[in-house]
C-alpha positions in Angstrom: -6.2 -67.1 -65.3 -7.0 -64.9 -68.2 -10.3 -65.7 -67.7 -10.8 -64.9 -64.2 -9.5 -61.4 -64.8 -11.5 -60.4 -67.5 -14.3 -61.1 -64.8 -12.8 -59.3 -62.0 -11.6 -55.9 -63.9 -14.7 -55.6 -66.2 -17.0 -56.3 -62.6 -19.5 -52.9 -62.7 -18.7 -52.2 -66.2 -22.1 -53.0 -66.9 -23.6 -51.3 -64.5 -21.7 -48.0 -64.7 -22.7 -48.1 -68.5 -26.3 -48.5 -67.5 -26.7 -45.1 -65.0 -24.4 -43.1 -67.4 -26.8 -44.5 -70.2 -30.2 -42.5 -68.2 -28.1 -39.9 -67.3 -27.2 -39.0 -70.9 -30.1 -39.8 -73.3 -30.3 -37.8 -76.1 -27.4 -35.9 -75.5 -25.8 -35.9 -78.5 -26.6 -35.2 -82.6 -25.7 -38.8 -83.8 -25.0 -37.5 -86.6 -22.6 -34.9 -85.3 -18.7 -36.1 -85.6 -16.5 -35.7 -82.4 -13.0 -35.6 -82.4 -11.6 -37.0 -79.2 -7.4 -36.9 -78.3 -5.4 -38.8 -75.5 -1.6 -38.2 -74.6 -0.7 -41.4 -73.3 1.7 -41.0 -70.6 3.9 -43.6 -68.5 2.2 -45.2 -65.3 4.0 -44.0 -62.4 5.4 -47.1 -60.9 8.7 -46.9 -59.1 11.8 -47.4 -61.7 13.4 -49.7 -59.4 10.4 -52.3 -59.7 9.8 -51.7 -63.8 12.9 -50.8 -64.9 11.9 -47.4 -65.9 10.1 -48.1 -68.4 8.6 -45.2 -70.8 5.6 -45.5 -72.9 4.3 -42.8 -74.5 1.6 -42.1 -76.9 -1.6 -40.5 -78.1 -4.6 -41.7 -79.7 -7.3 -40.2 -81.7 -10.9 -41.3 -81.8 -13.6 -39.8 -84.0 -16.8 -40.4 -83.0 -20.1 -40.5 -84.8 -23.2 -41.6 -82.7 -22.3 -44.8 -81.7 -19.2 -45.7 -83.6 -15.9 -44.9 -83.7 -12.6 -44.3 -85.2 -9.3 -45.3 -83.5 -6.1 -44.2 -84.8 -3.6 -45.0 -81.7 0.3 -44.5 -82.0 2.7 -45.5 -78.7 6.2 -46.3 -78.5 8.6 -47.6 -75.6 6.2 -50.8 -75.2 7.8 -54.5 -74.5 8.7 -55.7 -78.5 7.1 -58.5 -80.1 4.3 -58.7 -77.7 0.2 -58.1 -77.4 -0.9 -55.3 -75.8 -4.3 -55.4 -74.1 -5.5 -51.7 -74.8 -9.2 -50.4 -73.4 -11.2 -47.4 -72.4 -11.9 -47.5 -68.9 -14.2 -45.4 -67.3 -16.4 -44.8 -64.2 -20.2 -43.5 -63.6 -21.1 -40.6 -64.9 -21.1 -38.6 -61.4 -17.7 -40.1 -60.7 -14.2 -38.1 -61.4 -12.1 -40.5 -63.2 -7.9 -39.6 -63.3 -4.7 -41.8 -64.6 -3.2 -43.4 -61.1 -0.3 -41.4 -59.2 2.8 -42.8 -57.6 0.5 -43.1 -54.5 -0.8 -46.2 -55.9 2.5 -47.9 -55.7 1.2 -49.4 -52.0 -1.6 -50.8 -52.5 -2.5 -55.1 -52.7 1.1 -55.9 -53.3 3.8 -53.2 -52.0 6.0 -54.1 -55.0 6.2 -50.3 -56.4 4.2 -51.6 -59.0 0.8 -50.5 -59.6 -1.4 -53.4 -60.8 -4.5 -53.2 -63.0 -6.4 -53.3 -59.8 -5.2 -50.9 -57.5 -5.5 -48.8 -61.1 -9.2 -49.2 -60.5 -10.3 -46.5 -58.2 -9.1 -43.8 -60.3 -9.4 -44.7 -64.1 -12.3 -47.1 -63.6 -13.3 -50.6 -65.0 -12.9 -51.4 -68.8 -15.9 -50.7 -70.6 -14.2 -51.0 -74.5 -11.6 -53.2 -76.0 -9.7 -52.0 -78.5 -8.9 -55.7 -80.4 -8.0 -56.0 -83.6 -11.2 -58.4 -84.6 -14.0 -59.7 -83.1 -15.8 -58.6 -79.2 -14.6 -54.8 -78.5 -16.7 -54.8 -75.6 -15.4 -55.4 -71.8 -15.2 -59.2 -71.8 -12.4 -59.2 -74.3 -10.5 -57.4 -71.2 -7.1 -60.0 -71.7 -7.7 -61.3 -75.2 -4.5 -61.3 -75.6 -4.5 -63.5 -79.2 -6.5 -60.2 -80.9 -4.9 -57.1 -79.4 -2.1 -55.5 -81.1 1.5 -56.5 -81.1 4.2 -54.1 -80.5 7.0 -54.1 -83.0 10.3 -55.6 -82.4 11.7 -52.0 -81.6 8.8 -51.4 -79.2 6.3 -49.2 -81.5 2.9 -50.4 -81.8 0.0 -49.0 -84.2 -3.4 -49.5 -83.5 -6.8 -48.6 -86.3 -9.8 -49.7 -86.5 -13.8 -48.6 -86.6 -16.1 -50.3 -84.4 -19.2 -49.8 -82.2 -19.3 -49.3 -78.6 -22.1 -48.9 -75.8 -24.1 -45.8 -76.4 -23.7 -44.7 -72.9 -20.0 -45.0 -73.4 -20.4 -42.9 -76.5 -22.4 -40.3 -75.0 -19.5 -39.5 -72.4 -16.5 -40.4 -74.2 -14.6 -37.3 -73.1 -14.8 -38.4 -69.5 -13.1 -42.2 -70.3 -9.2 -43.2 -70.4 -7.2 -45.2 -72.4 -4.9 -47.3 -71.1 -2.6 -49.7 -71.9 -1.2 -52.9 -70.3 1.6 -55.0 -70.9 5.6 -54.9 -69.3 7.9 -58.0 -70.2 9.8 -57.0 -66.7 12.3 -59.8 -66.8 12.7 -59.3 -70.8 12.2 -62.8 -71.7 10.1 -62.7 -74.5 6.9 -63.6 -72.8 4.3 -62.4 -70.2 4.9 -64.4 -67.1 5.7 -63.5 -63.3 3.6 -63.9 -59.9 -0.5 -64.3 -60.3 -2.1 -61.2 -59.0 -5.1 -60.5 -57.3 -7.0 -60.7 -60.5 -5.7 -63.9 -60.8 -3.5 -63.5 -64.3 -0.3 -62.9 -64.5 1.5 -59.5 -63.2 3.5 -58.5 -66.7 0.1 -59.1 -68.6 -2.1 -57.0 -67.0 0.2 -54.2 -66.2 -0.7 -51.2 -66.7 2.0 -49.4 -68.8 0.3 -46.2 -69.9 -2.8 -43.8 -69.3 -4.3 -41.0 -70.7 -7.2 -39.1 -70.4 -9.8 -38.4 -74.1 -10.5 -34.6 -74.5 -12.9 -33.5 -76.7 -11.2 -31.3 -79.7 -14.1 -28.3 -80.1 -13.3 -27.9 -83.7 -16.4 -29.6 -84.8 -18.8 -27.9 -82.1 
């Protein structure tokens, strides 16, 4: 199941990557650090269907050429569990945006707004943020090397890595996000498959921000 989602949500990952890549050549010093900050903020589904749950967070990612620095804090996550956690993003002509309440209704009218319908507006995964190994999109639901919330909900998140140049070049126009919601509190991901094919409290997406560039090092 896993595997057919990381197929399905990564699908045009690799092509977005590629026009943003031509679009942006050269853009950047690669020498020159950017500092990049997301406030995570809870995805709107309805409080009826996820039991209003409230994540919050905010991540900071310095950037040098093709590498960077992740230093991610978020609390109010399901304890004890792995969190998938990526930067999603679209071309680079496209507006990209955290989902509304509006995408409540969309391939299941649950109030719950699945990885998928999450799509349109925040884009496909283009970077994992794992704790080892593949960062890139096909670690989408790698689930054994993403980090694990504590058993009061918090979950810390560092590491340095490379990613995409194209991805680099047009970081402040990504979103984080984070998936993830034991809805039934049992201790484990489980519940209906979704249209991806995995199941629903895995792939939920829990949180979203948006990566603004901090001007201090222009």
């Amino acid at each position: 199941m896993l595997k057919k989602l990381a197929t399905a949500v990564a699908a045009g990952a690799v092509g977005a990557v590629g026009v943003a890549g031509v679009a942006t050549a050269g853009h950047d010093d690669a020498n020159m650090k950017q500092q990049h900050k997301a406030m995570l903020k809870p995805v709107p589904h309805d409080p009826q269907a996820d039991h209003g749950s409230n994540v919050y967070g905010m991540a900071d990612v310095m950037r040098q050429g093709d590498r960077i620095r992740v230093n991610l804090k978020a609390r109010g996550l399901s304890p004890d569990l792995p969190h998938a956690v990526h930067i999603h993003g679209k071309n680079a002509s496209e507006l990209a945006f955290c989902p509304g309440a509006n995408r409540r209704a969309g391939t299941v009218d649950d109030g719950l707004i699945e990885t998928v319908e999450g799509v349109p507006d925040y884009g496909p995964v283009q970077v994992s943020f794992t704790t080892r190994g593949d960062t890139s999109e096909k670690s989408v639901l790698a689930l054994d090397r993403f980090p694990v919330a504590s058993g009061n909900g918090n979950l810390t998140y560092k590491r340095s890595f490379a990613i995409p140049s194209a991805v680099a070049q047009r970081l402040e126009e990504k979103h984080i996000v984070i998936h993830g919601d034991d809805l039934d509190r049992d201790g484990k991901y489980g519940g209906r498959t979704t249209a991806l094919g995995a199941p629903l409290e895995g792939e939920l997406p829990v949180a979203c921000g948006e990566l603004k560039r901090m001007d201090s090092n222009r």
